[in-house]
TORDO-971089 format. One line per 5 residues: their letters; for each residue y, x, z of C-alpha. Coordinates in steps of 0.1 Angstrom, whole numbers, plus 5000, padded with zeros to 4 digits. Example, Ala and Ser with C-alpha at 12.3 -4.5 7.8 and 13.67 -1.06 7.14 Angstrom:
2
AS> 4955/5123/5078  4989/5137/5071 .
//
This chain:
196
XXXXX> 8614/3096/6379  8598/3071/6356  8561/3082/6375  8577/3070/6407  8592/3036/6394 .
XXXXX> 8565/3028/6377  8534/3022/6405  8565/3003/6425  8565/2976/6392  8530/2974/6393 .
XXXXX> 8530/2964/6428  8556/2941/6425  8536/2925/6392  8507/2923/6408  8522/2904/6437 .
XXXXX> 8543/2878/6412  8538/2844/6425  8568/2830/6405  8550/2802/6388  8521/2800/6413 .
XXXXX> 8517/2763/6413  8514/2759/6380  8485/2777/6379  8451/2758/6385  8431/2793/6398 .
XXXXX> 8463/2804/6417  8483/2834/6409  8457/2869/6400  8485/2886/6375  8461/2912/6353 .
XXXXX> 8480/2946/6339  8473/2977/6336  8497/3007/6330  8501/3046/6336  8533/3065/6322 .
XXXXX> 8513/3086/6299  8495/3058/6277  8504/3061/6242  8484/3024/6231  8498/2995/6242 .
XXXXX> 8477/2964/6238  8500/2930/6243  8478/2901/6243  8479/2864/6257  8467/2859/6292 .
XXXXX> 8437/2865/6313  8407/2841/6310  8384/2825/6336  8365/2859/6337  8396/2882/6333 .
XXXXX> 8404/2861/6365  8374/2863/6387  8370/2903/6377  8406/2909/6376  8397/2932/6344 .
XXXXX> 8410/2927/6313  8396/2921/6280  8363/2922/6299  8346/2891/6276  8330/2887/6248 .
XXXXX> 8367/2891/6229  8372/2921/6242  8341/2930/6232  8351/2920/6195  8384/2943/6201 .
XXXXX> 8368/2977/6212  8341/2969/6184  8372/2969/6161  8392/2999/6176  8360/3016/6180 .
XXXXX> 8361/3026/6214  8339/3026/6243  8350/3004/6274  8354/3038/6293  8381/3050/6267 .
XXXXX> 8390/3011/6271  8397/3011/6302  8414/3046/6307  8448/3035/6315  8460/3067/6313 .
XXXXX> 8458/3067/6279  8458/3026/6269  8482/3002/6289  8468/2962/6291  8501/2940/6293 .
XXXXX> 8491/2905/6282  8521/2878/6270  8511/2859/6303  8500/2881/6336  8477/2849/6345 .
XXXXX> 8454/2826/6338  8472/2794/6324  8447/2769/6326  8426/2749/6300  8439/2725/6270 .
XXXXX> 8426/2704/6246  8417/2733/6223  8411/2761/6245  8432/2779/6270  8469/2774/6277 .
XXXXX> 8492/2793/6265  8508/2820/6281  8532/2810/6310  8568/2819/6295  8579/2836/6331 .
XXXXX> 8559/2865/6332  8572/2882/6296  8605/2870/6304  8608/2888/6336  8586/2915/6334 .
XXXXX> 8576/2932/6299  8615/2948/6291  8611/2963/6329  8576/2979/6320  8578/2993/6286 .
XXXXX> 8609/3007/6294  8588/3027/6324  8558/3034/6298  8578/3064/6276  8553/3077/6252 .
XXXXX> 8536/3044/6234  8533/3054/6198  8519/3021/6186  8516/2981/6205  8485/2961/6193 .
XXXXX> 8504/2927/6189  8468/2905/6199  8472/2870/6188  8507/2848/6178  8513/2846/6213 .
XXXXX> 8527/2886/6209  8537/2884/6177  8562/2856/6181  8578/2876/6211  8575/2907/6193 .
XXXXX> 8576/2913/6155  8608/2921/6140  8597/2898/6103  8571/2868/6119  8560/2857/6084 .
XXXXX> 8552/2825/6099  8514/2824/6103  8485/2852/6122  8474/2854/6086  8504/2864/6069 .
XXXXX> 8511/2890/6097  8477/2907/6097  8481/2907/6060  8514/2924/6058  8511/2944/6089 .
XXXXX> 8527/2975/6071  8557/2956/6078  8553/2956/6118  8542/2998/6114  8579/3010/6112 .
XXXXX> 8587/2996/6146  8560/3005/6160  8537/2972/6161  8504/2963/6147  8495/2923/6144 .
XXXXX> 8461/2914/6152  8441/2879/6154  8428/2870/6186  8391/2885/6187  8380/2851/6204 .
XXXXX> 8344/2837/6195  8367/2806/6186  8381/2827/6159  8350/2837/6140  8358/2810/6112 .
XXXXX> 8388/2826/6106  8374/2865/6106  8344/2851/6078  8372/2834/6057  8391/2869/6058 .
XXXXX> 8371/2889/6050  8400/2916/6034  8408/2915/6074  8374/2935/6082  8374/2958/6050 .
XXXXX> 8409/2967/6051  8426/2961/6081  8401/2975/6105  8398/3006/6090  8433/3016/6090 .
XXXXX> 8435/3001/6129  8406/3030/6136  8422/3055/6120  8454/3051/6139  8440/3041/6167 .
XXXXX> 8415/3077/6166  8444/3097/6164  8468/3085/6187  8438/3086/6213  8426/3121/6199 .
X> 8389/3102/6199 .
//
């Protein structure tokens, strides 16, 4: 039942134009989902490449996150085993600091419809405060304090994660507890949900 549902939400997410003109590249909503996937990995929104490709994670951050699940882009990409639902489905635009932030619309209306179709998840990768605002049962308050204490986030299912951006490389060298500790216990959970 959940297989047939499923493809029929894709299609529908895929042809979203709620909040079309408030988009500057027009509406290209990026996820990718199969019943079966036991990783779920809930980031922000699609970039200017994530647009034009319409694949996720498929930039130099997404480099940084394979290098730190230790996974090849073909596991990556194997939806059958890892679902891609960012916060925002599209590409929000550019700021002062970066990209936008997600548009609100596309979590509110879509995310409890699809993880409720995706039945054997055994662990979410919360990517960035984006996720973990939405998500996390105890927000400490800061990406730092959450990555720290992501124990906390484990019992429900949840692990917190900084944004792999290039623009976050200050913060990665200032943590360096994040790369020694935390990335090591992300492989090893990561390895054996995936049976990699």
């Amino acid at each position: 039942m959940t297989a047939d549902r499923l493809p029929t939400l894709l299609e529908e997410i895929r042809s979203c134009r709620l909040c079309e003109e408030l988009l500057p590249l027009g509406a290209n909503p990026v996820v990718r989902a199969a019943e079966s996937a036991r990783l779920l990995i809930v980031g922000q929104a699609p970039g200017t490449r994530v647009h034009a490709t319409s694949i996720p994670w498929n930039d130099p951050s997404g480099d940084r996150l394979r290098d730190w699940l230790q996974i090849d882009r073909e596991t990556f990409y194997d939806e059958s085993r890892i679902a891609i639902v960012p916060m925002g489905f599209c590409y929000p635009g550019r700021g002062k600091g970066g990209d936008l932030p997600p548009r609100p619309e596309c979590a509110q209306t879509w995310h409890e419809r699809l993880l409720a179709l995706l039945p054997n998840l055994q662990l979410t990768l919360l990517v960035g405060q984006y996720a973990q605002r939405h998500y996390l049962p105890h927000w400490h308050g800061s990406i730092t304090e959450n990555v720290r204490h992501y124990r906390d986030a484990l019992p429900a299912g949840y692990f917190p994660l900084p944004h792999p951006s290039p623009r976050n490389t200050l913060w990665l060298r200032q943590r360096p507890w994040f790369e020694a500790e935390v990335v090591p216990e992300l492989r090893l959970r990561v390895k054996k949900i995936l049976k990699v």
